[in-house]
C-alpha positions as CSV (number, residue, x, y, z in Angstrom):
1,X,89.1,92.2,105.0
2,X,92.6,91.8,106.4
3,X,93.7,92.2,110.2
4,X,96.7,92.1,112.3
5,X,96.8,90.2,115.4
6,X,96.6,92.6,118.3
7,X,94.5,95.3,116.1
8,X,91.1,96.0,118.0
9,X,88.1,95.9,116.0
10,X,88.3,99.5,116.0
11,X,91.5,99.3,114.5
12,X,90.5,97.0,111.7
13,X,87.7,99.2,111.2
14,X,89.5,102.5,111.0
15,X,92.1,101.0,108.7
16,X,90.2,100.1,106.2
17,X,88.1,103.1,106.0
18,X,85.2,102.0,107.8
19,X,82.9,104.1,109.5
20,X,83.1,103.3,113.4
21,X,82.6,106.2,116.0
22,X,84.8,106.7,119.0
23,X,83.8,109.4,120.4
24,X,86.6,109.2,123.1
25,X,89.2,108.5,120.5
26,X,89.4,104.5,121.4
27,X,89.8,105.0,125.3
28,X,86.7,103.2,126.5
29,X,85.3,105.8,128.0
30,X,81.9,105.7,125.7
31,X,79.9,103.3,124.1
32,X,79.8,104.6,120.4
33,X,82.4,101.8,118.9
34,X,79.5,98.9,120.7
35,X,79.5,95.9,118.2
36,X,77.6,92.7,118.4
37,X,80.3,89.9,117.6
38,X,77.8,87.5,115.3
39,X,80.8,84.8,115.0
40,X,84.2,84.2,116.3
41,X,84.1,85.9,119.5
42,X,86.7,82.9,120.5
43,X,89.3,84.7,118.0
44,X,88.7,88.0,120.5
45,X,90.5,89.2,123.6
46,X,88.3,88.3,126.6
47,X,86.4,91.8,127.8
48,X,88.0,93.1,130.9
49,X,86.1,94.6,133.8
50,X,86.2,97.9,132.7
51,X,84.8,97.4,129.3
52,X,82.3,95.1,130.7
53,X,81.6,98.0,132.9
54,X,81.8,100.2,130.6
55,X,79.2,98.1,128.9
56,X,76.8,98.0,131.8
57,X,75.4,101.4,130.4
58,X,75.1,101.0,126.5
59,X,71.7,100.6,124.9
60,X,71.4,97.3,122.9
61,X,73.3,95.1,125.6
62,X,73.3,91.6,124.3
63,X,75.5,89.2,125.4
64,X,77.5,89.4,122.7
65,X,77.9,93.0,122.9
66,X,81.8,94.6,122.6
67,X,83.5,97.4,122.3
68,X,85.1,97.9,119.3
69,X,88.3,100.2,121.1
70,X,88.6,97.1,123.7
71,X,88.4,93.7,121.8
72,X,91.2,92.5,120.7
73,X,91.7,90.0,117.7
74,X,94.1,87.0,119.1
75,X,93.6,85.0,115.9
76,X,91.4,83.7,112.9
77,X,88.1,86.1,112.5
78,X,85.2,87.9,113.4
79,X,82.0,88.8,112.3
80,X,80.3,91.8,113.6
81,X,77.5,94.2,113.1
82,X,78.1,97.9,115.1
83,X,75.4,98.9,116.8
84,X,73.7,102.5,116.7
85,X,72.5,104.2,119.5
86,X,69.1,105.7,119.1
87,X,68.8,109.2,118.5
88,X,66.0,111.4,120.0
């Protein structure tokens, strides 16, 4: 799918009538839009301090963990895979 530089992942998502939550409507103030970034994280804005930590509390961390409200696409692509909280 098509993106706009400077359209966050949740952006992208949302535009093309993906299913992403954001439970705080995009303001990175939750960690339902948390994506893994499987390739081209160097096409991604860097993760500021408060996403990172934001991030600090999600369930799934990986390194490559995102938000998608907060990452940024600077150029080329990315691939990545949301990740769903676990429900009890």
């Amino acid at each position: 799918m098509e993106a706009q530089t400077g359209d966050t992942l949740l952006d992208v998502a949302l535009e093309h009538g993906l299913e992403m939550p954001h439970e705080c409507g995009g303001n990175c103030a939750c960690t339902t839009c948390h994506v893994h970034i499987l390739e081209g994280a160097d096409c991604l804005s860097k993760p500021e301090e408060v996403e990172i930590d934001r991030l600090s509390s999600a369930e799934n961390r990986q390194p490559c963990s995102r938000l998608g409200c907060q990452a940024i696409l600077l150029r080329g692509a990315a691939t990545v895979r949301l990740v769903e909280e676990a429900t009890w």
